[in-house]
C-alpha positions in Angstrom: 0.2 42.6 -165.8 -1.6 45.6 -164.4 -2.6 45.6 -160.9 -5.3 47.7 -160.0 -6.8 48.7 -156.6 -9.6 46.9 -155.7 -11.5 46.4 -152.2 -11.4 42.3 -152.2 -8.0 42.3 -152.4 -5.0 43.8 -149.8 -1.5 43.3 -149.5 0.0 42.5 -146.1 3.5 42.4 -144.8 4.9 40.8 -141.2 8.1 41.5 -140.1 8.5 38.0 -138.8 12.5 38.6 -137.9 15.5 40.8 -139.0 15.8 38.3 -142.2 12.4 37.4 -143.2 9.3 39.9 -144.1 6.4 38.0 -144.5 4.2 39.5 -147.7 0.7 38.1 -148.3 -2.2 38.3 -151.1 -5.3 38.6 -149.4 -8.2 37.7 -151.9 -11.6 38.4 -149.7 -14.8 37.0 -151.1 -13.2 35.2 -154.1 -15.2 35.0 -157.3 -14.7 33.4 -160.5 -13.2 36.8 -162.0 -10.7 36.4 -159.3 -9.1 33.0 -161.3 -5.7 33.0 -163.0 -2.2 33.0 -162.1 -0.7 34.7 -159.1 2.9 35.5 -158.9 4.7 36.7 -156.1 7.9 38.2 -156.8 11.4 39.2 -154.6 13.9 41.7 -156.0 16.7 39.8 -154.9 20.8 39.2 -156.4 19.3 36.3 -157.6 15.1 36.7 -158.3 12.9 34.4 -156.1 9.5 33.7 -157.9 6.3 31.5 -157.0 3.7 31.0 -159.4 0.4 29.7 -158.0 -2.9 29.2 -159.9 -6.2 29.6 -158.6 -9.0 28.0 -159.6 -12.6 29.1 -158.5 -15.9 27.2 -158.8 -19.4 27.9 -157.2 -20.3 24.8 -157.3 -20.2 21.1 -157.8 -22.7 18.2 -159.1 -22.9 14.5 -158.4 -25.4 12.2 -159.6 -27.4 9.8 -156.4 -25.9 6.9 -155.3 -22.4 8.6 -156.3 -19.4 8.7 -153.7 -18.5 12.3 -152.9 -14.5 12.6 -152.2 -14.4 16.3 -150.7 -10.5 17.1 -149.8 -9.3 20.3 -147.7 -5.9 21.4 -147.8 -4.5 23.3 -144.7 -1.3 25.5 -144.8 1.1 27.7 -142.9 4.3 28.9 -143.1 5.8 27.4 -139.9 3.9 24.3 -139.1 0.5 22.6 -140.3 -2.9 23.2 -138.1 -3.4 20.3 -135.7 -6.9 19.5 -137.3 -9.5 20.3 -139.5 -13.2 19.7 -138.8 -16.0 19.1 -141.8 -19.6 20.6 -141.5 -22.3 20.0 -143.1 -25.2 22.8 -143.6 -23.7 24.4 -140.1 -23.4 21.3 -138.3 -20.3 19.0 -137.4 -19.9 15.6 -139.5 -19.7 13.0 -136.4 -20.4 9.4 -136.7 -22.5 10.4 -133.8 -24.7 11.8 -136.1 -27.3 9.6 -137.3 -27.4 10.5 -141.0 -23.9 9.5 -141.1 -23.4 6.9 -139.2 -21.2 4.2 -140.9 -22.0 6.2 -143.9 -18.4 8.4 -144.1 -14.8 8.4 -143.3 -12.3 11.0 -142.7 -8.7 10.6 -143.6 -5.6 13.1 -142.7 -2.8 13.3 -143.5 1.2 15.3 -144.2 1.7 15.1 -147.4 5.3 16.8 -146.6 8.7 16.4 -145.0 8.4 19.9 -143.5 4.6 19.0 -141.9 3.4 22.6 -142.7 0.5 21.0 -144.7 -1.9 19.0 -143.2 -4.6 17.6 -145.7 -8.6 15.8 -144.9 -10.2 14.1 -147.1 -14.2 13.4 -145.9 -15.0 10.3 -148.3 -19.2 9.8 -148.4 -20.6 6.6 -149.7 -23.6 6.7 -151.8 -24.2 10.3 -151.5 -27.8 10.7 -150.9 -30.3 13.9 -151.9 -30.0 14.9 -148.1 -25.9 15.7 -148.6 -26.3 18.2 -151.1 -25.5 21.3 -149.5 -22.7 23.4 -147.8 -19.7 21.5 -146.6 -17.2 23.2 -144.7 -13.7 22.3 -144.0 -12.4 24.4 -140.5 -9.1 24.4 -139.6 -7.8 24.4 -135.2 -6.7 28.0 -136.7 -10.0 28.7 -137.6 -9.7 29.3 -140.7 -12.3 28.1 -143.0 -13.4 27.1 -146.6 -16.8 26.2 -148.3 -18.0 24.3 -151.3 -21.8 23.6 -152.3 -22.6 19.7 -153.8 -25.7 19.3 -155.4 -27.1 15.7 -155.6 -28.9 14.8 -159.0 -31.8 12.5 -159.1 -31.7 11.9 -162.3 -30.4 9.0 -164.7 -28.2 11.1 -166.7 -24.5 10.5 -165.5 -21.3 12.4 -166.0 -19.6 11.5 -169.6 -16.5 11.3 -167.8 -14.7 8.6 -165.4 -13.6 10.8 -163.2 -14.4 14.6 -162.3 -12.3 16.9 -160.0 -13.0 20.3 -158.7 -11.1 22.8 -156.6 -11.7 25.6 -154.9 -10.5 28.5 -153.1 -13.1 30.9 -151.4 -12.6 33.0 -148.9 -8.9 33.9 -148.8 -5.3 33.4 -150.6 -2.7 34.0 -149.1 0.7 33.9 -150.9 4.3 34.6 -149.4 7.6 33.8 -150.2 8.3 30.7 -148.7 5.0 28.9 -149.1 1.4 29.5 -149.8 -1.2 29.8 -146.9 -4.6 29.1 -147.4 -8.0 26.6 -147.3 -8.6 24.5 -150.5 -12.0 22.4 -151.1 -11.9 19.9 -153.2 -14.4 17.6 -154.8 -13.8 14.5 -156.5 -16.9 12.1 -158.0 -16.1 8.8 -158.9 -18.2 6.5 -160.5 -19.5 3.6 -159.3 -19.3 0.2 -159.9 -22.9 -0.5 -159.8 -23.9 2.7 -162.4 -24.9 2.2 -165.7 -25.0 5.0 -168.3 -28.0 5.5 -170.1 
């Protein structure tokens, strides 16, 4: 692999402590060239490697009536951030909020032992023509993530069950001991009340 310079992407190192140099792989303004494997290698008596692959998608298409499972993946090298807020076209998702009221739930949770991930998942009933749009997941280290959802109104479904989508968009950051960085995901599900056509 040839790595050639380019103004989207910078390499930054941390001297976190005599033992530990912190390197990272900042992506800025991610586009779909930017996909692929990522390896981050240390010269070392015995080689330390970490693969990652990124995935990048502009967008992602559900038909009316569908539920819209968006997930955001927060991580850090020493601990997890202590929340992560979802917006919709600029504004905060509250059950306040009388679009959706009783209409959406939010679930967090660790999915690890060392609690330097903390994951949301913003689960929307019946996704309407009015949630297509922006979403964005924000971390408490303000960090922050985007992914567009259209809605379709039309009676042509999805050929399969089950359709998941990822994205990273506005940074990667990759370092020797774990990977730091926003994901956005979307998963449709079908439901039990479609018919295909």
């Amino acid at each position: 692999m040839i790595f050639m310079e380019n103004q989207g992407i910078d390499i930054s190192r941390q001297r976190i402590s005599d033992r530990i140099t912190r390197w990272d792989l900042v992506i800025k303004r991610v586009q779909k060239t930017d996909a692929g494997s990522y390896e981050c290698q240390v010269s070392s008596v015995v080689p330390i490697k970490y693969l990652i692959q990124l995935n990048v998608i502009g967008s992602a298409y559900v038909n009316l009536y569908q539920r819209i499972n968006l997930t955001c993946n927060a991580s850090g090298i020493e601990r997890a951030p202590e929340d992560i807020d979802w917006f919709h076209k600029g504004h905060k998702i509250s059950q306040k909020n009388r679009h959706w009221r009783n209409r959406f739930q939010i679930v967090k949770f660790t999915p690890e032992a060392m609690g330097r991930s903390l994951i949301s998942r913003l689960i929307i009933d019946h996704g309407l023509a009015k949630d297509r749009g922006v979403y964005i997941c924000r971390s408490s280290d303000l960090q922050t993530t985007s992914i567009v959802v259209h809605v379709l109104n039309g009676k042509n479904y999805f050929p399969v069950p089950c359709l998941s989508l990822c994205s990273f968009l506005l940074f990667v950051s990759i370092s020797i001991y774990n990977v730091v960085g926003l994901a956005a995901c979307i998963t449709v599900y079908r439901s039990p009340f479609e018919t295909i056509s």
